[in-house]
N, C-alpha and C positions, 0 to 999 in steps of 0.2 A: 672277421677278425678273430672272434671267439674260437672257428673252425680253424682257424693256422694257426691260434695257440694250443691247442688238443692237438694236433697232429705234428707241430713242432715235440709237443711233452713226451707223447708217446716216445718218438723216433729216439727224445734222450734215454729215456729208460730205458729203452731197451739195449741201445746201445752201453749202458751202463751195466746192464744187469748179464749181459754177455762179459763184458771185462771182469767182471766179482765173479763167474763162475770159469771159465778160462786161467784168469790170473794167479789162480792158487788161494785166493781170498775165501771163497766157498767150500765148505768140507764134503766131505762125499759121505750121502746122507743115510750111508747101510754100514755096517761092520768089516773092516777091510777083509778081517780073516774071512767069512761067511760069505763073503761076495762069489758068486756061483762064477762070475765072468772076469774081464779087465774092471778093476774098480771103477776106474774116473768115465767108464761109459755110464755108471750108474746116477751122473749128475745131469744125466736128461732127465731127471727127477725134476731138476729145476723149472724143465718147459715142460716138459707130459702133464703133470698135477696143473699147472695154470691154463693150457691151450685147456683140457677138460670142462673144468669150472668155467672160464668163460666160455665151451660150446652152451652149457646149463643156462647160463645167464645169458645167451642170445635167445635159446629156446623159451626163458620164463618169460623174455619180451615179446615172442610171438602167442604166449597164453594170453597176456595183457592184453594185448592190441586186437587179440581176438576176442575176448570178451568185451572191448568197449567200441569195436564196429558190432557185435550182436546186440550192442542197448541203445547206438544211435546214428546205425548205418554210414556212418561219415567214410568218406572213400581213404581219407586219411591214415587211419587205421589200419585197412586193407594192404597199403601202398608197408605201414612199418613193419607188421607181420610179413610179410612177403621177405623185406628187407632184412630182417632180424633173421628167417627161415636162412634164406641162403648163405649169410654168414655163418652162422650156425652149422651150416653141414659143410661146409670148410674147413671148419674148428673142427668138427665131429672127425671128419677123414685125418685131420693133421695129430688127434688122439690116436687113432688107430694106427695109425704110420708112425708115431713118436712112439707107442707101446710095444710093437711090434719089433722094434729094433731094440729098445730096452730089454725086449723079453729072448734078442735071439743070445741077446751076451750073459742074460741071467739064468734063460733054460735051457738055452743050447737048440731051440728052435723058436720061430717068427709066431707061433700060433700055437697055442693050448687049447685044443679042442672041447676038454670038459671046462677051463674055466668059465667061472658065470661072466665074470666082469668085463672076459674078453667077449664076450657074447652077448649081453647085455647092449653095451655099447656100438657094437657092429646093430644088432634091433634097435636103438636108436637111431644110428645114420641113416638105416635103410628108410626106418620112418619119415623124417623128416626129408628124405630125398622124396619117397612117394609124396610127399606132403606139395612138393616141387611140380613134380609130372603131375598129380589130378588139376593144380590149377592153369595146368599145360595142355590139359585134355579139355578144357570145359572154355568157350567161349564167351558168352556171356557176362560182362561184367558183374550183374549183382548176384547172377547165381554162383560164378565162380566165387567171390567173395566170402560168401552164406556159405559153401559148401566149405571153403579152407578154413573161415572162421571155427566151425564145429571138428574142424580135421583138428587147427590145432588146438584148440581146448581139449580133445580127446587124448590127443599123441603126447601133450605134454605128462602124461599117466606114466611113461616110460622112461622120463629122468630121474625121477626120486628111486624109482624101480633101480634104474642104473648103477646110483648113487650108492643104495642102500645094500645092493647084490653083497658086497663082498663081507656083509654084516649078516643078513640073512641065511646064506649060505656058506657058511665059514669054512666047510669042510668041501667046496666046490670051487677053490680060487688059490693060486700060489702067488696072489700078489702077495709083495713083499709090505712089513712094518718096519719103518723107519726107527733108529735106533739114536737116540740122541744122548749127548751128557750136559754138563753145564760149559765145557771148554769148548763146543762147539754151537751149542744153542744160538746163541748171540748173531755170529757169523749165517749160519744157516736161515735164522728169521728173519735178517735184512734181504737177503737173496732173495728169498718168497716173496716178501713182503712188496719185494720191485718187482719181481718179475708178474706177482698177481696185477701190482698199480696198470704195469705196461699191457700184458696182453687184455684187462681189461678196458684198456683205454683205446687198445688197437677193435676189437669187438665195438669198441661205440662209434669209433672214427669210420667203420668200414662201416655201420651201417647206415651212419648218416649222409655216406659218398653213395651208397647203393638209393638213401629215400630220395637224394636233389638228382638219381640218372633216373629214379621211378617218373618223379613230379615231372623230370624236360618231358617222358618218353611221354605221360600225359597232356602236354599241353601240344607238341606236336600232332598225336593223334586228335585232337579235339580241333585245331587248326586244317588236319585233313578233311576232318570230316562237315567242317563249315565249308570247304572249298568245293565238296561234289555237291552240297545242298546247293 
């Protein structure tokens, strides 16, 4: 029940938060004059900043879940890191493909080679994709486990990194600052503010539909394998 009220919510929001930026409700969150492309492409502001932060916060659920299968081996754990991982490098791709087309209408190409953030982010997906394939390569249940657990407490080193890039190297990144006054403030932070609620709710609902296919996939193989005993 709780599961088809989360996943009913979600579906509103989001469909809400599509009409507020579509409809003319939402302002376009750059400076018209200053806009390097077509303005109102610049309101995939609205989804780029949100798919991002929740790929971060599917990833911080796979530092969690791996630090608390390394202090009490529960397979559980195992099963939500996993779960969190590959939502995560969905979100991470759907960054990189939302920024990508932001940046062809703001720089006049798909990819900026020196920036950090654009590269940053790409070493993240790539991370957490290898994160995918070693526990692809390793059979073994508990060693795979142990081994992904330490992958992800290690890998997660790379989101704050991400995060931080365009702070640290300010003179290595052409993302754009957002330009705000008080006659659009208002308008622009309910937009966020839905669009953060939705795709963070969509991040929880995908992982919780990824942990109940982990647990069937578990209980069948545990079924096969009383059957050849």
């Amino acid at each position: 029940m709780l599961k088809k009220i989360l996943f009913t919510l979600t579906a509103v929001l989001m469909l809400v938060s599509i009409y507020l930026i579509f409809s003319g409700y939402s302002p376009i969150p750059v400076s018209v004059k200053e806009a390097a492309g077509e303005p109102n492409n610049f309101k995939i502001f609205y989804f780029h900043l949100p798919i991002a932060i929740s790929a971060y916060l599917a990833f911080a659920i796979v530092f969690v879940a791996s630090i608390l299968y390394l202090r009490g081996k529960k397979q559980k754990w195992d099963i939500v890191a996993l779960s969190s991982a590959e939502v995560g490098v969905i979100l991470a791709a759907l960054t990189l493909a939302s920024g990508s087309i932001w940046a062809r209408s703001a720089w006049g190409e798909y990819w900026v080679t020196w920036d950090v953030r654009l590269n940053t982010s790409l070493v993240l997906f790539l991370l957490y994709l290898s994160y995918l394939m070693v526990r692809q390569a390793v059979d073994e249940p508990e060693k795979r486990a142990r081994l992904s657990a330490v992958f992800g407490i290690v890998g997660f080193l790379g989101v704050p990194l991400s995060y931080m890039s365009v702070r640290l190297w300010t003179r290595a990144t052409l993302h754009p600052v957002a330009e705000l006054n008080y006659s659009t403030m208002s308008p622009l932070l309910i937009t966020l503010i839905l669009n953060f609620t939705a795709f963070f709710l969509l991040a929880f609902s995908l992982i919780l539909l990824k942990i109940d296919n982990e647990k069937l996939k578990e209980d069948i193989n545990e079924i096969k394998r009383v059957k050849n005993i």
